[in-house]
C-alpha positions in Angstrom: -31.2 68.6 -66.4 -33.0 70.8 -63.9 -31.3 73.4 -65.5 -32.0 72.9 -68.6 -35.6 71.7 -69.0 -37.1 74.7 -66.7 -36.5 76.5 -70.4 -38.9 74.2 -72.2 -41.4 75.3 -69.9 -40.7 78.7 -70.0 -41.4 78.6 -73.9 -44.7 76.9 -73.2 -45.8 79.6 -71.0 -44.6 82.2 -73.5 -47.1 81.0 -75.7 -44.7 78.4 -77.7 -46.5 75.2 -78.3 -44.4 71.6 -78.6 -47.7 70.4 -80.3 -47.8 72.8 -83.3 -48.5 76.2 -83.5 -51.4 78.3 -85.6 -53.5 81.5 -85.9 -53.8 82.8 -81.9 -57.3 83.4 -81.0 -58.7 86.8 -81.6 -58.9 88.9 -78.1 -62.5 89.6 -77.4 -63.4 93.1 -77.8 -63.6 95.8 -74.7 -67.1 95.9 -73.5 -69.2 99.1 -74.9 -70.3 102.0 -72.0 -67.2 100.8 -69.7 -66.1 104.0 -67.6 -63.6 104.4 -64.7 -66.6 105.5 -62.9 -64.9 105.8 -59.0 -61.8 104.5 -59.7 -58.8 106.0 -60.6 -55.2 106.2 -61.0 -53.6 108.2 -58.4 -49.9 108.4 -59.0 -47.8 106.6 -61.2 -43.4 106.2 -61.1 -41.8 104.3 -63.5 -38.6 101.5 -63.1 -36.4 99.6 -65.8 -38.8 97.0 -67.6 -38.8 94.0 -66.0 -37.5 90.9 -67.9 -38.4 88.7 -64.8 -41.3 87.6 -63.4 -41.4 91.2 -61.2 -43.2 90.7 -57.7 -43.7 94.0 -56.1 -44.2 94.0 -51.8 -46.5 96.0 -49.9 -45.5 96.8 -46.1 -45.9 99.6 -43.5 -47.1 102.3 -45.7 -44.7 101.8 -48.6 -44.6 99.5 -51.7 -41.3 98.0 -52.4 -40.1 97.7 -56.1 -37.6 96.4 -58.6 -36.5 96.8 -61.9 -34.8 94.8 -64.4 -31.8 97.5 -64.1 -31.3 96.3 -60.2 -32.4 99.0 -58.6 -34.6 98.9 -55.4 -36.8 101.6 -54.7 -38.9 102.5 -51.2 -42.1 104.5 -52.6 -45.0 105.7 -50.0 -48.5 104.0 -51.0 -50.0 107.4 -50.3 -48.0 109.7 -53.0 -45.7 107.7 -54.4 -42.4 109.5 -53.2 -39.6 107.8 -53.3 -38.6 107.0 -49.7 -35.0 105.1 -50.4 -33.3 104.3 -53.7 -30.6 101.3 -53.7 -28.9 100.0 -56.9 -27.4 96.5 -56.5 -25.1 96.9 -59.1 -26.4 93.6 -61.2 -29.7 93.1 -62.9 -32.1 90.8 -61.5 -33.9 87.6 -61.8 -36.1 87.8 -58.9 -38.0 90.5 -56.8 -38.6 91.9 -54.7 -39.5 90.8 -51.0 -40.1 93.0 -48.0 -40.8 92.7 -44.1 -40.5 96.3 -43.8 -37.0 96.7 -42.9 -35.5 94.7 -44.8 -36.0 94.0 -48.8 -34.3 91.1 -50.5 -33.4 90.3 -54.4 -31.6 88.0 -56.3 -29.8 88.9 -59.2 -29.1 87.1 -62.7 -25.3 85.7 -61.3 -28.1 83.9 -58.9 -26.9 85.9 -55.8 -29.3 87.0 -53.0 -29.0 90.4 -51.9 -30.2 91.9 -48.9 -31.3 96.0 -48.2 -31.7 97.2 -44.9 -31.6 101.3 -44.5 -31.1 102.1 -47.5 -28.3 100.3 -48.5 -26.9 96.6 -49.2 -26.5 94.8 -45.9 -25.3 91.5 -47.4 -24.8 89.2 -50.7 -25.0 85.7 -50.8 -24.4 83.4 -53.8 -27.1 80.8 -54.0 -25.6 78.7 -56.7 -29.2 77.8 -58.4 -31.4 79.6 -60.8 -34.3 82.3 -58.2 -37.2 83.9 -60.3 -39.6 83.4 -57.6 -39.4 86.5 -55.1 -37.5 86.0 -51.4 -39.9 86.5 -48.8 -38.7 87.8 -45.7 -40.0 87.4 -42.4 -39.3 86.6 -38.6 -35.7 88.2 -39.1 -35.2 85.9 -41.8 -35.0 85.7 -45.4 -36.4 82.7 -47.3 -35.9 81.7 -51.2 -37.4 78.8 -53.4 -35.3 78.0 -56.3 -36.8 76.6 -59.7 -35.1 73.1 -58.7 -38.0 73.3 -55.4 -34.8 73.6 -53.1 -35.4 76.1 -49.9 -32.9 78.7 -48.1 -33.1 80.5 -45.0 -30.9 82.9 -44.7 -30.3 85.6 -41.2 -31.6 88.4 -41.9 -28.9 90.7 -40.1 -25.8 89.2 -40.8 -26.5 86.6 -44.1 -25.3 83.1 -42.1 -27.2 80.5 -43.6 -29.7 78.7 -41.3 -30.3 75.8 -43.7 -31.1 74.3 -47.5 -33.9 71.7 -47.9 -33.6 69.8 -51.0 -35.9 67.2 -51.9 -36.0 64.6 -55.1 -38.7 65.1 -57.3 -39.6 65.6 -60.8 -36.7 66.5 -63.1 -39.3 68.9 -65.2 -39.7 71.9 -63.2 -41.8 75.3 -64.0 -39.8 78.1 -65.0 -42.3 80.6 -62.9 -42.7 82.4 -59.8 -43.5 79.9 -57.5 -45.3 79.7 -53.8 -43.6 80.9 -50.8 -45.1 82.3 -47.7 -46.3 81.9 -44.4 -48.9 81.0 -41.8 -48.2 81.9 -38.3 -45.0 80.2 -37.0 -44.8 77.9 -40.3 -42.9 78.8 -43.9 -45.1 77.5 -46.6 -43.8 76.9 -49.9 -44.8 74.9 -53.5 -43.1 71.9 -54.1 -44.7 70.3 -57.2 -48.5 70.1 -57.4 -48.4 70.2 -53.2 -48.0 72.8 -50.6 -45.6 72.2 -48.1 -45.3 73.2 -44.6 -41.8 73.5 -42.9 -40.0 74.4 -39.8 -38.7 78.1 -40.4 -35.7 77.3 -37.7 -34.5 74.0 -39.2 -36.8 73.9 -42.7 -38.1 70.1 -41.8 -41.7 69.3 -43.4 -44.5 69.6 -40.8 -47.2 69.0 -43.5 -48.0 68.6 -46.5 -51.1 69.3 -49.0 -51.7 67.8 -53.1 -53.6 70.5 -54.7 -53.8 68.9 -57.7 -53.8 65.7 -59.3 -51.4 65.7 -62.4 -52.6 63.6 -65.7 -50.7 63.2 -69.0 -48.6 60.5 -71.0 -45.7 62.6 -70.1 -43.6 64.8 -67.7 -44.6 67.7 -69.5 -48.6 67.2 -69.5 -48.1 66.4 -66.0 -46.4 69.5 -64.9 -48.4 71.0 -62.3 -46.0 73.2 -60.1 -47.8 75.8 -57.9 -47.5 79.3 -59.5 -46.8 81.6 -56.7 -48.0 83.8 -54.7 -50.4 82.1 -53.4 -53.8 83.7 -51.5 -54.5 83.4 -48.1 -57.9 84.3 -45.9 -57.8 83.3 -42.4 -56.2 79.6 -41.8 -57.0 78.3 -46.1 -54.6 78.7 -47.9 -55.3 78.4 -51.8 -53.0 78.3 -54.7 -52.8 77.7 -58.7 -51.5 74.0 -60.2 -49.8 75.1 -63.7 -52.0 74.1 -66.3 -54.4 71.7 -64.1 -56.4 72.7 -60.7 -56.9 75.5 -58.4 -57.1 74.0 -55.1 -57.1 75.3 -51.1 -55.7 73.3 -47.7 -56.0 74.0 -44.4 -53.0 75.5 -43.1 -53.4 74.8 -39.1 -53.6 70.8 -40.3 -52.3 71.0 -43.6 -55.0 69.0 -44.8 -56.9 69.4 -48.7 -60.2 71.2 -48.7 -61.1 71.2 -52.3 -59.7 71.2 -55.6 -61.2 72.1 -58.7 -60.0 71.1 -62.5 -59.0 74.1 -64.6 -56.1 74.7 -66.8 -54.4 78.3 -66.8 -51.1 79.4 -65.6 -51.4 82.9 -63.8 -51.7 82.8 -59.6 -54.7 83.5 -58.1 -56.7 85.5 -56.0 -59.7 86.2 -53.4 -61.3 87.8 -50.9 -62.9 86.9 -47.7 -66.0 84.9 -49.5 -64.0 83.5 -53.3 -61.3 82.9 -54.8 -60.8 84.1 -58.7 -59.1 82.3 -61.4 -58.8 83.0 -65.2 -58.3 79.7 -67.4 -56.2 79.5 -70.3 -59.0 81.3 -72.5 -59.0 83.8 -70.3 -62.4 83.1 -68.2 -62.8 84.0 -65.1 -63.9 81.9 -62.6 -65.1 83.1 -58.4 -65.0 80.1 -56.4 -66.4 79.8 -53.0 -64.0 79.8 -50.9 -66.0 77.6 -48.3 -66.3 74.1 -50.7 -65.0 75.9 -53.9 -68.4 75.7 -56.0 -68.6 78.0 -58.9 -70.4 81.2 -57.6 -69.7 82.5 -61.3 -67.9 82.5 -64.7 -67.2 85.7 -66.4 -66.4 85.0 -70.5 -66.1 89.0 -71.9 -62.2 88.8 -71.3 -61.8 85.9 -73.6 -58.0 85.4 -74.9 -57.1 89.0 -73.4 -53.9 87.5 -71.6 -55.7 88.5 -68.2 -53.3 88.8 -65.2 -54.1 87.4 -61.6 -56.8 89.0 -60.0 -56.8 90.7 -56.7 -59.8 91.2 -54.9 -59.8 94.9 -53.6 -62.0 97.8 -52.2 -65.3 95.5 -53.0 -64.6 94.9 -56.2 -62.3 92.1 -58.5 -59.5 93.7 -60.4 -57.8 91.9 -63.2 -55.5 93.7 -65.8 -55.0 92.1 -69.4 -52.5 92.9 -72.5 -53.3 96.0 -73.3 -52.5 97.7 -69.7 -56.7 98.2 -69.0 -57.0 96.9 -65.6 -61.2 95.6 -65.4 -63.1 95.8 -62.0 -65.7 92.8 -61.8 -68.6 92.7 -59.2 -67.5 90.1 -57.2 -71.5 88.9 -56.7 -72.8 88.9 -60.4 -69.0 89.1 -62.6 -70.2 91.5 -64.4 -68.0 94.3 -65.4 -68.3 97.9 -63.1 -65.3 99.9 -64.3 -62.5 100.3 -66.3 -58.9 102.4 -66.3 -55.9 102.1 -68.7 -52.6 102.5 -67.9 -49.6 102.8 -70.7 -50.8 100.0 -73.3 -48.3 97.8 -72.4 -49.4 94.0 -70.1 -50.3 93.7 -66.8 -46.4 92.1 -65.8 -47.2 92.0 -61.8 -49.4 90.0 -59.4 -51.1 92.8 -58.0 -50.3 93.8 -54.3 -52.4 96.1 -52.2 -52.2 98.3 -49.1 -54.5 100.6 -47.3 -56.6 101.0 -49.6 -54.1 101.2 -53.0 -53.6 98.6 -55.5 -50.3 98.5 -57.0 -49.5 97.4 -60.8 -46.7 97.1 -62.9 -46.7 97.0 -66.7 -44.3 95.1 -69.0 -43.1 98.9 -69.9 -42.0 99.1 -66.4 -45.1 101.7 -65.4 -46.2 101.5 -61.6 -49.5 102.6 -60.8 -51.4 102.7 -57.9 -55.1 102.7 -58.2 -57.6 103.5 -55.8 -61.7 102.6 -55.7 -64.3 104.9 -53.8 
């Protein structure tokens, strides 16, 4: 059943109702006297188009990428040059992860592949459905499967270090879920709560509810945590599908606030808020401090917004048509605007030294910079 009912989610976050279905709700219309004023795009590259919930990874001074063809690229943040190339051979489900030296996949035959200089160090077969990224750290590669259970893999060599499986729900969220870390502690999404484990032996130090599901049903009370999630300094804060945004302590694992909102895109911040978009498509800042609404920005209404990314002093957020918006982050109000190829925003938003990366559903990369 874990296999199988991840689908009927899927459907629900394509946009396919259980409840009915009618006339979608007109997008609003681009704001008049929007220029790029001092941003722009600086280079662009171009993959496969991704069929899978595409994660791209920014470390050292290169971005990582993957397309839906299984190839694994290594382009510099500065030009955009391709640095390495590696084809795994199978197309993917999940990617891509990065520490630097060594990028991880996993491919549609649900098999985790590993990259180190330039070419395929190891495979592994995980023997579960992966659409969340592997994140890699510590000489170490982890993975979160949509059934919530956790691998740790070596990094060098492949040997597995452990699998933590624990009963839950039998409804699970066919998305890109949380996985991460904080210091000397892997931090993952299981359910509506963040979890805190051992990285050596994957046993639960903590644990934090970011949400408090509600419903008559498993499905109305689906509220995994849609991945990645944003950190600033020891709070860590995170999406609940459909229900709350919500940030914990990460030294004590303890809930700091949580605030009721449906959506289902992952969040972002900065070192002062953190920035949601609803399931209309408004844009919310949160302070990051108690999470009180600083401000709520409506002119994106029902334009499929992505998750924002707060970069270079400003809030970026891309919608359907490829535009990517930059928002004041004090007032919400809209300071610039670029378009890429027409096509969605398909990509959390990653940025390094000063570049924001995007990806579109046409497999277009972008990187963006902001005077």
């Amino acid at each position: 059943m874990r296999f199988a009912l991840p689908l009927i989610a899927a459907g629900l976050m394509a946009g396919c109702s259980l409840f009915g279905s009618g006339d979608a709700p007109k997008p609003a219309a681009l704001e008049s006297g929007i220029g790029a004023a001092n941003a722009k795009i600086v280079w662009k590259a171009q993959i496969d188009a991704p069929s899978f919930p595409i994660q791209a990874a920014a470390r050292g001074e290169q971005f990582v990428v993957a397309g839906n063809d299984g190839v694994v690229q290594g382009l510099s943040a500065k030009t955009g040059a391709v640095q390495w190339r590696v084809d795994v051979g199978r197309k993917l489900s999940a990617g891509v992860g990065s520490d630097g030296r060594t990028a991880a996949v996993v491919t549609r035959d649900n098999e985790l592949v590993a990259i180190t200089g330039g070419k395929v160090a190891w495979k592994k077969p995980l023997g579960t459905i992966v659409i969340a990224a592997p994140f890699v750290a510590g000489e170490r590669v982890f993975v979160v499967s949509v059934d919530r259970t956790v691998f740790a893999f070596d990094a060098i060599d492949g040997s597995k270090l452990f699998e933590m499986k624990r009963p839950g729900d039998a409804l699970t969220l066919s998305k890109a879920g949380v996985i991460g870390a904080y210091q000397d502690t892997l931090v993952v999404g299981q359910g509506q709560r963040l979890a805190g484990l051992d990285p050596l032996k994957g046993l639960v130090r903590w644990e934090a509810s970011l949400a408090n599901p509600r419903g008559t049903n498993e499905v109305e009370r689906l509220a995994d945590l849609v991945g990645p999630a944003f950190r600033q300094g020891t709070t860590i804060c995170a999406r609940a599908f459909q229900s709350a945004v919500g940030c914990a302590n990460a030294d004590r694992g303890a809930p700091l606030w949580m605030r009721n909102t449906s959506g289902a895109e992952a969040i972002g911040g900065d070192a002062e808020q953190v920035y949601a978009a609803d399931a209309s498509d408004r844009l919310s800042a949160y302070k990051l401090a108690n999470g009180d609404t600083a401000w709520l920005a409506e002119q994106f209404l029902n334009r499929k917004l992505s998750a924002p990314l707060g970069f270079a002093g400003a809030v970026m957020v891309g919608d359907f048509e490829g535009y990517l918006h930059f928002l004041d982050p004090k007032s919400g109000k809209t300071v610039a605007r670029v378009q890429t190829d027409g096509s969605a925003i398909a990509q959390v938003p990653v940025q390094l030294d000063g570049t924001a990366l995007v990806i579109t559903a046409k497999g277009g990369i972008y990187a963006v910079r902001k005077d």
